[in-house]
DOVEXMI-634869 format. One record per residue: residue number from 1; residue in three letters; x, y, z of N, C-alpha, C, O, CB in turn. Coordinates in steps of 0.1 Angstrom, whole numbers. Glycine has a CB too. Layout:
PT,n,res,n_px,n_py,n_pz,ca_px,ca_py,ca_pz,c_px,c_py,c_pz,o_px,o_py,o_pz,cb_px,cb_py,cb_pz
PT,NUM,ALA,X,Y,Z,X,Y,Z,X,Y,Z,X,Y,Z,X,Y,Z
...
END
This chain:
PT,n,res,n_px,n_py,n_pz,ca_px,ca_py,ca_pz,c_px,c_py,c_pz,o_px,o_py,o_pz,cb_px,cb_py,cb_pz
PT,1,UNK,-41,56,154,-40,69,150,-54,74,146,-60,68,137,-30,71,138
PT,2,UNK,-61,86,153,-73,89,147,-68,103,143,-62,112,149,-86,87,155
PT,3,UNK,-76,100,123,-76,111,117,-84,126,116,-97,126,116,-75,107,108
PT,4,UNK,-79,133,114,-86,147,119,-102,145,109,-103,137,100,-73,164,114
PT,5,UNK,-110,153,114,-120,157,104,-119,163,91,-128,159,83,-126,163,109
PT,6,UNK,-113,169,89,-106,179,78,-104,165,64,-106,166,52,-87,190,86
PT,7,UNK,-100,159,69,-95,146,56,-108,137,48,-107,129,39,-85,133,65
PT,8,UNK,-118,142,55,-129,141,51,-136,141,33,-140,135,23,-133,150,61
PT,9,UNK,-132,155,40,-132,165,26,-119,166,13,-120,165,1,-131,181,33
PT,10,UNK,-107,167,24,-98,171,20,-93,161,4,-90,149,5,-91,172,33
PT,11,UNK,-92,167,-6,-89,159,-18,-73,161,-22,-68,153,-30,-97,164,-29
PT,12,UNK,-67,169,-16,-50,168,-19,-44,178,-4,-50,184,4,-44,178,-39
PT,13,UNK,-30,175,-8,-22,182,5,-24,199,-1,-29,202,-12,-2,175,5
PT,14,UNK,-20,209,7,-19,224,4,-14,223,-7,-20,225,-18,-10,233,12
PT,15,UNK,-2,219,-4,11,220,-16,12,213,-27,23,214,-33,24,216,-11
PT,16,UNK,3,206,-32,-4,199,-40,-2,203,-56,5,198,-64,-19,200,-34
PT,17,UNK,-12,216,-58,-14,220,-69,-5,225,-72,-4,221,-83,-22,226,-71
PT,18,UNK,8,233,-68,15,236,-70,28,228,-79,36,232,-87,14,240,-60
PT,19,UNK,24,213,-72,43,210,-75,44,202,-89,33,198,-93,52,199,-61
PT,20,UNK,52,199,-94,52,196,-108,58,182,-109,57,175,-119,62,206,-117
PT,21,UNK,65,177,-97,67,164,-95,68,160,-81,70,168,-72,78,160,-102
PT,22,UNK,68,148,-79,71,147,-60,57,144,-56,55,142,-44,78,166,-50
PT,23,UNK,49,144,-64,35,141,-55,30,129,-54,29,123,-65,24,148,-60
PT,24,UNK,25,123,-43,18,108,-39,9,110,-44,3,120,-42,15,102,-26
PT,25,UNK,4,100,-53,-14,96,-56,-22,82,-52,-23,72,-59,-18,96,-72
PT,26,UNK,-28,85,-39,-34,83,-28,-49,68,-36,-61,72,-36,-41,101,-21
PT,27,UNK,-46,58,-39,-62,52,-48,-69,58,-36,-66,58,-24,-66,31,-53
PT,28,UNK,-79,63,-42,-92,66,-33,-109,64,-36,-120,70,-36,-90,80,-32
PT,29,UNK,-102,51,-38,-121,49,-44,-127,43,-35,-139,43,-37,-125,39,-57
PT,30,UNK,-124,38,-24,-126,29,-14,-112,28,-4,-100,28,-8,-131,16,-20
PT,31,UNK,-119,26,10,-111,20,19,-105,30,29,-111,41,32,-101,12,12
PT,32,UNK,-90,27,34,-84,36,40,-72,46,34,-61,44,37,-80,30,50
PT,33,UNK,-77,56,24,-68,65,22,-67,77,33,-57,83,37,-71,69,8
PT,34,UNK,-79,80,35,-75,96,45,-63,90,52,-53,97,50,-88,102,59
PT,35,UNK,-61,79,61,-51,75,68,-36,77,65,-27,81,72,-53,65,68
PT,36,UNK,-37,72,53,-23,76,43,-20,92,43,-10,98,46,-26,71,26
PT,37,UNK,-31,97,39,-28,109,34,-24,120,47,-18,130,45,-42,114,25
PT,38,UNK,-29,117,60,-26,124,74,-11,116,76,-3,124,81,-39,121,89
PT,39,UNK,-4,104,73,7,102,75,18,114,67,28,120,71,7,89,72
PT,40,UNK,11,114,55,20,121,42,23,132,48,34,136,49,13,124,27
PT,41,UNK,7,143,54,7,155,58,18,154,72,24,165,77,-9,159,60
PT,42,UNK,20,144,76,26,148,91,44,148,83,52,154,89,20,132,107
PT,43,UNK,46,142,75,60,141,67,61,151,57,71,151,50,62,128,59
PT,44,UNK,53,159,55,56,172,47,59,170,37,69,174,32,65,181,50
PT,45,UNK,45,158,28,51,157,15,40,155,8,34,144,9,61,147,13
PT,46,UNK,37,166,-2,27,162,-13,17,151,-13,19,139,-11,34,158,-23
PT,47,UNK,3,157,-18,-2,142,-24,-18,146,-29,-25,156,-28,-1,128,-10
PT,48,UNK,-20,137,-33,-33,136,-42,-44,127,-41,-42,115,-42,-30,133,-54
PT,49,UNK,-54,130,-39,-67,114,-42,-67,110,-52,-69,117,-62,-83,116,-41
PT,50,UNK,-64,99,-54,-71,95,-72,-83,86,-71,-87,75,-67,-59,82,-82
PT,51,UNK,-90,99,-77,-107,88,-76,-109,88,-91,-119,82,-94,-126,96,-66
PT,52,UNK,-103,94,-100,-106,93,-116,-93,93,-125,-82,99,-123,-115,106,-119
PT,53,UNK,-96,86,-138,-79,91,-141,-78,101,-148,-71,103,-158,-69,81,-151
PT,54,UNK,-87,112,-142,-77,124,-144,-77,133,-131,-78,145,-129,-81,134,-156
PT,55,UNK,-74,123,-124,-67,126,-109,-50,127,-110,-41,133,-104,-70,112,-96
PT,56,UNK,-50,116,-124,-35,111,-123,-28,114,-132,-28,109,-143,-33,98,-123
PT,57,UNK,-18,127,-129,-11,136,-141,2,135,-139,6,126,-131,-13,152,-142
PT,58,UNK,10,142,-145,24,144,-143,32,141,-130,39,131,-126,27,156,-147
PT,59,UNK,28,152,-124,28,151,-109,32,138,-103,43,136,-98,15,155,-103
PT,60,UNK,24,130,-104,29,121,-93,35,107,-98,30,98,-105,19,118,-84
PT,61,UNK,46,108,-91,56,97,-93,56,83,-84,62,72,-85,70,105,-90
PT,62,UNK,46,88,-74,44,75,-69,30,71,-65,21,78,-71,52,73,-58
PT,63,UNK,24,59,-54,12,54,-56,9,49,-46,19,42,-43,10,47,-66
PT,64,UNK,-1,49,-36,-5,43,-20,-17,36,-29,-24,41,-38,-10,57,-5
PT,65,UNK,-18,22,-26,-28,11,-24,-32,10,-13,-27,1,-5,-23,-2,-28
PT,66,UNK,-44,19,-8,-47,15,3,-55,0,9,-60,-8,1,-52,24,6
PT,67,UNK,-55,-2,22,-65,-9,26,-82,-11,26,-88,0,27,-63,-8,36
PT,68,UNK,-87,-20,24,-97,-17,19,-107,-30,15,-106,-39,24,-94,-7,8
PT,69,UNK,-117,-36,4,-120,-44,0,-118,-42,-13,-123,-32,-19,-128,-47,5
PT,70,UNK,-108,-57,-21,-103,-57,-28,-115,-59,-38,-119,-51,-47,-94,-64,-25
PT,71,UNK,-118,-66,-36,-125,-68,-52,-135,-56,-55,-139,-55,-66,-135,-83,-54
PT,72,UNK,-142,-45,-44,-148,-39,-46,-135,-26,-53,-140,-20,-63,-158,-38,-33
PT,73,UNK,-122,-23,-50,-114,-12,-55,-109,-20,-69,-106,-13,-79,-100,-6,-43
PT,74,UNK,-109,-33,-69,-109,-38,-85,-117,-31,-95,-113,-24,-104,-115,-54,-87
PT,75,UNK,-128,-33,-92,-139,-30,-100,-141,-15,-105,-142,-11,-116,-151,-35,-92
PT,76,UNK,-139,-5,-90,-141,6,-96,-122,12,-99,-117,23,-101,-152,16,-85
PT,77,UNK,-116,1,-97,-103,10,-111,-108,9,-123,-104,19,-130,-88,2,-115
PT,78,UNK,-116,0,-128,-116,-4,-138,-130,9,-143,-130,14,-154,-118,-20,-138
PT,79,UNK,-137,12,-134,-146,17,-137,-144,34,-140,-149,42,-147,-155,13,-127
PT,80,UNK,-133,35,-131,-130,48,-129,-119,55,-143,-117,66,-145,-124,50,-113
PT,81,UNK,-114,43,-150,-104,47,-155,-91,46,-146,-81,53,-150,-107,58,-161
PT,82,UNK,-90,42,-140,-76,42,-134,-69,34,-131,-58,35,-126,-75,46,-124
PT,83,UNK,-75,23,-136,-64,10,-134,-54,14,-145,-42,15,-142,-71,-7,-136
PT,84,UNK,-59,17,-159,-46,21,-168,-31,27,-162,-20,23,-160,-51,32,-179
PT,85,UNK,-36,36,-162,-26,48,-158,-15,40,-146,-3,38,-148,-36,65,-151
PT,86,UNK,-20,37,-134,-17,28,-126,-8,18,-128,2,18,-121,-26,23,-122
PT,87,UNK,-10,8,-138,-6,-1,-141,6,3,-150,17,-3,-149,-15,-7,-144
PT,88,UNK,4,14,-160,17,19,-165,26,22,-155,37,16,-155,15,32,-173
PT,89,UNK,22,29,-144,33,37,-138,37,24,-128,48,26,-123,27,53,-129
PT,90,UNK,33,13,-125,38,2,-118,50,2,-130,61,7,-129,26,-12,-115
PT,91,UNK,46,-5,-141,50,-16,-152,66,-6,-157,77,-10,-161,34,-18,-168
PT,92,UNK,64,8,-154,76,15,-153,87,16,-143,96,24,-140,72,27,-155
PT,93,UNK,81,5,-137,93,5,-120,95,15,-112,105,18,-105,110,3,-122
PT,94,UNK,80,24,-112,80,36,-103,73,33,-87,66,24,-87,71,48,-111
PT,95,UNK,74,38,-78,72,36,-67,58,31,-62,48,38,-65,77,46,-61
PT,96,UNK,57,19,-56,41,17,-56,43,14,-39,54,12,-34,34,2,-67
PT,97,UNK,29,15,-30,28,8,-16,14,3,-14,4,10,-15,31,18,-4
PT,98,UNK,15,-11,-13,1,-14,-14,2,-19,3,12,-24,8,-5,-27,-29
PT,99,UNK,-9,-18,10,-12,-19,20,-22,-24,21,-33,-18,19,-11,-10,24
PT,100,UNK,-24,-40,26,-37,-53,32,-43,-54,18,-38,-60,9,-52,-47,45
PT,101,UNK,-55,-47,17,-57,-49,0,-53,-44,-13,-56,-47,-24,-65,-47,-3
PT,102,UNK,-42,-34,-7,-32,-31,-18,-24,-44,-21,-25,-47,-33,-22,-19,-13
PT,103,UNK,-19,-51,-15,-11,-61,-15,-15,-74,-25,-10,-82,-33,-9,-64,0
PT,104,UNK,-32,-70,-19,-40,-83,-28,-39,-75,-43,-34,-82,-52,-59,-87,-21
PT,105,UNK,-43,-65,-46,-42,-59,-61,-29,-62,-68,-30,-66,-80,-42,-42,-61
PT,106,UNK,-17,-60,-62,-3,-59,-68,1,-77,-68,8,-81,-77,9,-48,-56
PT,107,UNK,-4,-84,-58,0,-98,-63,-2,-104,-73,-13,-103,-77,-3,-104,-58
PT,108,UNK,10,-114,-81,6,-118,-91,-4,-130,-94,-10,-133,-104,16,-120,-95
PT,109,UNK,-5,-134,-82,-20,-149,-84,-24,-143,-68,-18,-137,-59,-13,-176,-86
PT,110,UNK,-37,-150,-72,-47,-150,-54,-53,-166,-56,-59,-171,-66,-67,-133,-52
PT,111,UNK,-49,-172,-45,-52,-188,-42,-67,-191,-39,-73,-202,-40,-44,-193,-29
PT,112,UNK,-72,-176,-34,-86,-183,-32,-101,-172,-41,-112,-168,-40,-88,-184,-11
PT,113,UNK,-89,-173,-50,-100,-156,-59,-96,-156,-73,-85,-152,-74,-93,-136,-53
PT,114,UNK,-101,-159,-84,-92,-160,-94,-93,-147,-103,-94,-149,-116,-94,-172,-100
PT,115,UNK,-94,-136,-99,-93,-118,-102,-73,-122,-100,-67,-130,-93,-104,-102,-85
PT,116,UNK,-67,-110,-112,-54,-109,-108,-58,-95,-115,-63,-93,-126,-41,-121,-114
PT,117,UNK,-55,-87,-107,-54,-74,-110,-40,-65,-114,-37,-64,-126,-60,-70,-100
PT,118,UNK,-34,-59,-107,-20,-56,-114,-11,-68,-115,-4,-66,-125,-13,-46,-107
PT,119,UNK,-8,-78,-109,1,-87,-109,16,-85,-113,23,-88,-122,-3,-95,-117
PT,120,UNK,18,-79,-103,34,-74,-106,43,-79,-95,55,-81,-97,36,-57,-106
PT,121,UNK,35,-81,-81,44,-88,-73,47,-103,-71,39,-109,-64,41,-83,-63
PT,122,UNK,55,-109,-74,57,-121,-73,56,-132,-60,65,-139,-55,68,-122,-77
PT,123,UNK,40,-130,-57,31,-141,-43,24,-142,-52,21,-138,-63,23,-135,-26
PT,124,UNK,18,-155,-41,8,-156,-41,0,-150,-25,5,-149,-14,9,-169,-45
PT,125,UNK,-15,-148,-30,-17,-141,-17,-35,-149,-15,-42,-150,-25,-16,-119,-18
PT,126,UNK,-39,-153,-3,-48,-154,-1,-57,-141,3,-51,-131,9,-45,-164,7
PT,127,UNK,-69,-140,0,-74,-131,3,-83,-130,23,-86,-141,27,-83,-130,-12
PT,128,UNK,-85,-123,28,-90,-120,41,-82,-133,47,-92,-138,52,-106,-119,43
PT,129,UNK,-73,-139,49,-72,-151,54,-72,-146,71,-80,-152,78,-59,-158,47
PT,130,UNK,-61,-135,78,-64,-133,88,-73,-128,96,-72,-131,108,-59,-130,89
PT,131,UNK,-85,-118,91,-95,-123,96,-104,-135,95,-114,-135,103,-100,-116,95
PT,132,UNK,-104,-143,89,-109,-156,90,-106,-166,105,-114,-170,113,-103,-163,76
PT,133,UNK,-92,-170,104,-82,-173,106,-79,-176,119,-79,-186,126,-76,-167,100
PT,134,UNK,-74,-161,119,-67,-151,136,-75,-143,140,-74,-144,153,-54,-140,136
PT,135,UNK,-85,-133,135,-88,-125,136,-78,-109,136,-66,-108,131,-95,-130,144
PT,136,UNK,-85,-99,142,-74,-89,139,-67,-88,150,-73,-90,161,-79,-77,134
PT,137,UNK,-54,-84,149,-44,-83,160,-34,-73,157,-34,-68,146,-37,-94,162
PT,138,UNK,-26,-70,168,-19,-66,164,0,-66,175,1,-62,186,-29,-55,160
PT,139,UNK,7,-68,170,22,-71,174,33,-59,167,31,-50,160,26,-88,169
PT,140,UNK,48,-66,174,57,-59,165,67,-69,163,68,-79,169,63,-45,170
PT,141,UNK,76,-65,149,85,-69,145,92,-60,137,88,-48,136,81,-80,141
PT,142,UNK,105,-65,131,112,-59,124,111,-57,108,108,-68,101,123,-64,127
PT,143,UNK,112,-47,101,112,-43,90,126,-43,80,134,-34,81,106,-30,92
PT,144,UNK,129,-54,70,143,-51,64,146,-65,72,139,-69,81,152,-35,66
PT,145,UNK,163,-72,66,166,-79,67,177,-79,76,182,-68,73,166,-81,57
PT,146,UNK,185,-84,87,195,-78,96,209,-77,86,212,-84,76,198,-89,110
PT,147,UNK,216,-60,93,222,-57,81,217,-48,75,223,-37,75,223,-65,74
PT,148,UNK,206,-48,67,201,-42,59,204,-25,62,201,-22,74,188,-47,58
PT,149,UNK,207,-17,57,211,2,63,196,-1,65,194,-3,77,219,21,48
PT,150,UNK,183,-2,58,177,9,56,164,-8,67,153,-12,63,175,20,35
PT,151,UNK,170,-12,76,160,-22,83,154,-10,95,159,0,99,170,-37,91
PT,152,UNK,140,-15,99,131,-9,104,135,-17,122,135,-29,122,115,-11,95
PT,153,UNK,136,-13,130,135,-23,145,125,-16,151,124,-4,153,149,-25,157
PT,154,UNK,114,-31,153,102,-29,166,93,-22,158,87,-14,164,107,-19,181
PT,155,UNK,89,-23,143,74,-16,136,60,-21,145,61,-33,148,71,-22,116
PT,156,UNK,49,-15,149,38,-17,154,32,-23,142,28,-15,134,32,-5,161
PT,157,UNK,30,-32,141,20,-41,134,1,-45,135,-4,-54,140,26,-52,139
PT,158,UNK,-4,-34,129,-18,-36,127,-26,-47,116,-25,-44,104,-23,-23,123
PT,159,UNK,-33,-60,122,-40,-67,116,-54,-64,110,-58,-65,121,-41,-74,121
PT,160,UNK,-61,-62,105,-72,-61,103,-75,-69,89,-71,-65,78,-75,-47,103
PT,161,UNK,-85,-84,89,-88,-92,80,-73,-90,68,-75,-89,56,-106,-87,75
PT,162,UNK,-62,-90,73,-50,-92,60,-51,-102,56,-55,-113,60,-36,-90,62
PT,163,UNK,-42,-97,43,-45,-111,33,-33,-120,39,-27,-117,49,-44,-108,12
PT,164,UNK,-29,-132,32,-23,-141,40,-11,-141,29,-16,-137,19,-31,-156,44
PT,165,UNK,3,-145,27,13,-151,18,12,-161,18,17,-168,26,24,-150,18
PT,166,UNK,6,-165,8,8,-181,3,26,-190,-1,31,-201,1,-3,-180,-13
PT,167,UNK,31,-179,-7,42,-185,-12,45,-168,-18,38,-158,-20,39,-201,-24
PT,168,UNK,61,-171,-20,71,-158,-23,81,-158,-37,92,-162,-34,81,-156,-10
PT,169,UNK,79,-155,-48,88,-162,-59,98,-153,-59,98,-142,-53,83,-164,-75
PT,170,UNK,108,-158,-65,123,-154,-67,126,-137,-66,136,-133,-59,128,-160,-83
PT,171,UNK,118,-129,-72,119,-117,-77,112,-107,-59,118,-97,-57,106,-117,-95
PT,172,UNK,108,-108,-56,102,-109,-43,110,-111,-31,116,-122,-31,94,-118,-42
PT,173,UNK,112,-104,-21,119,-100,-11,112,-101,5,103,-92,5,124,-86,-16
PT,174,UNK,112,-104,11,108,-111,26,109,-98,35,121,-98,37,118,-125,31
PT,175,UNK,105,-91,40,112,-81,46,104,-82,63,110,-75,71,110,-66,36
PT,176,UNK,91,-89,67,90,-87,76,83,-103,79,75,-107,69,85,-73,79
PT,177,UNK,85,-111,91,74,-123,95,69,-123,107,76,-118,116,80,-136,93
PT,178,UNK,59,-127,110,52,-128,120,49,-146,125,38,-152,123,39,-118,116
PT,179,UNK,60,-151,131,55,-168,139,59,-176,122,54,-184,115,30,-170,148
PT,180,UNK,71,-166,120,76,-170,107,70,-173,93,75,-180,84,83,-179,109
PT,181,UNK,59,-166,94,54,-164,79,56,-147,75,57,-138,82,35,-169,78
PT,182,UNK,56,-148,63,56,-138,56,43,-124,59,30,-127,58,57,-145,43
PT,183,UNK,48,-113,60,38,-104,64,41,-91,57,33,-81,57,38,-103,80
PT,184,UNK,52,-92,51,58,-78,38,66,-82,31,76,-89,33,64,-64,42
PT,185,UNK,61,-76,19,73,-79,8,80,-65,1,76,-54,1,66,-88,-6
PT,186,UNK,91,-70,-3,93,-59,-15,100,-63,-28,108,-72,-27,101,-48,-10
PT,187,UNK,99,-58,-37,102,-61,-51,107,-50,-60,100,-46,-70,92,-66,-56
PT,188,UNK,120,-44,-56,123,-35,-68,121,-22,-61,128,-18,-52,114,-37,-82
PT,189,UNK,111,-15,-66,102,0,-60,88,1,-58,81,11,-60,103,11,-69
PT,190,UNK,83,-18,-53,76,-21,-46,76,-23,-32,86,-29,-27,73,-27,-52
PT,191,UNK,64,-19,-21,67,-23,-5,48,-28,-7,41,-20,-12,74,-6,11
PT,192,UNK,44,-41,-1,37,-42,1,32,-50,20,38,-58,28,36,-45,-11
PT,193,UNK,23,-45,20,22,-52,39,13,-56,35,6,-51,26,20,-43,55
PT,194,UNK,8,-70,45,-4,-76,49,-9,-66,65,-20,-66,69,0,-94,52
PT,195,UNK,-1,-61,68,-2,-52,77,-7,-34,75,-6,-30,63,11,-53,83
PT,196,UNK,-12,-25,83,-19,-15,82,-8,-5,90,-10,-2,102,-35,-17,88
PT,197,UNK,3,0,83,15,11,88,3,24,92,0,30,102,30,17,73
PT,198,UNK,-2,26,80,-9,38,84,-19,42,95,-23,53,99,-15,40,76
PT,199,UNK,-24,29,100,-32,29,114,-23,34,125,-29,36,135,-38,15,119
PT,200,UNK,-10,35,127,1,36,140,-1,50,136,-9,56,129,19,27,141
PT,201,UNK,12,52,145,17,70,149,35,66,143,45,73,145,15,76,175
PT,202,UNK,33,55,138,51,55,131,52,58,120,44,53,113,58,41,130
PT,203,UNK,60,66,113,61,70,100,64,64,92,59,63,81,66,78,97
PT,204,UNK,80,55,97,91,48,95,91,45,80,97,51,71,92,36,103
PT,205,UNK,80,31,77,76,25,61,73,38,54,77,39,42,62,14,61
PT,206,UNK,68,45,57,60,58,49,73,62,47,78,61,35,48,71,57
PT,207,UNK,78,66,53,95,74,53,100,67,41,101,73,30,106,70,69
PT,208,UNK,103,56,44,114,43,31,103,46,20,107,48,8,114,19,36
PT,209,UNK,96,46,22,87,45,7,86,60,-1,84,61,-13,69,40,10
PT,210,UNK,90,71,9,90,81,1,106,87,-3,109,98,-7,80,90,8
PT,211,UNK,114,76,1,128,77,-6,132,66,-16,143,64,-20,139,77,3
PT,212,UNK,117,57,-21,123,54,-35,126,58,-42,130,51,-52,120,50,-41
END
């Protein structure tokens, strides 16, 4: 998917200022958020950059972790003020999607990094392991469990240096594998990928994630 020019600039959807709840807040201190945010716009739904915490108001009820490099969006949550706020609205079982290095933020241990940043999802996650590894690739597979109402068939699968699952604890949910390792999880009103949804032209995950 290439994103328009306009996202460049662009710091929230139209409909943005306006709404009083319903709105996505996009981390945007680094990485791939415009991506996210042209998915949101193509689903006609609210949203926001958060590059400061007072990006992050009432308004938004949920949270995109984008892709990116992790320890560099560690640092400036912390810098920016926004890991707080963040971490409340996780720790309140409100909707989060962390995506490649989102995934690495929201895991509860990293095997080869010893930063634990939100630690709410129950992996362990190696950091860059597929680019090291495999390099980047990309396949498809299924989203959700068979059965499941709300399973995804045939998601386009984008690699780029994802982090790896080391291991999956109890609380933690398996939802997609690739040559039978783990490649998404979910936990509650958590969805996290080692994979990049927002690089395709599929909405699907964006869709599930914006009916938590």
């Amino acid at each position: 998917m290439v994103v328009a020019v306009q996202y460049i600039s662009k710091e929230e959807s139209d409909d943005a200022e306006a709404a009083r709840h319903g709105v996505t807040g996009i981390l945007a201190v680094q990485g791939a958020f415009a991506e996210h945010a042209a998915v949101l716009d193509r689903l006609g739904a609210p949203w926001r950059l958060l590059r400061a915490a007072e990006d992050f108001d009432d308004s938004i009820d949920r949270v995109i972790l984008p892709g990116g490099e992790s320890t560099t969006q560690g640092k400036l949550l912390r810098s920016t003020g926004l890991f707080e706020p963040i971490a409340a609205h996780i720790g309140a079982g409100k909707p989060v999607f962390g995506t490649c290095a989102g995934m690495i933020l929201l895991a509860r241990k990293l095997d080869n990094d010893p930063n634990v940043y939100f630690g709410a999802l129950d992996a362990v996650v190696r950091r860059n392991a597929y680019g090291r590894q495999l390099g980047s690739f990309e396949t498809t597979a299924d989203f959700g469990a068979p059965g499941d109402p709300e399973r995804i068939e045939g998601f386009p699968l984008v690699f780029i240096r994802g982090p790896y699952v080391v291991s999956v604890g109890p609380e933690a949910r398996v939802e997609t594998e690739v040559d039978g390792h783990p490649v998404a999880l979910r936990q509650g009103n958590i969805i996290a990928t080692a994979f990049h949804p927002e690089l395709t032209d599929d909405t699907r995950i964006h869709e599930l994630f914006l009916g938590l």
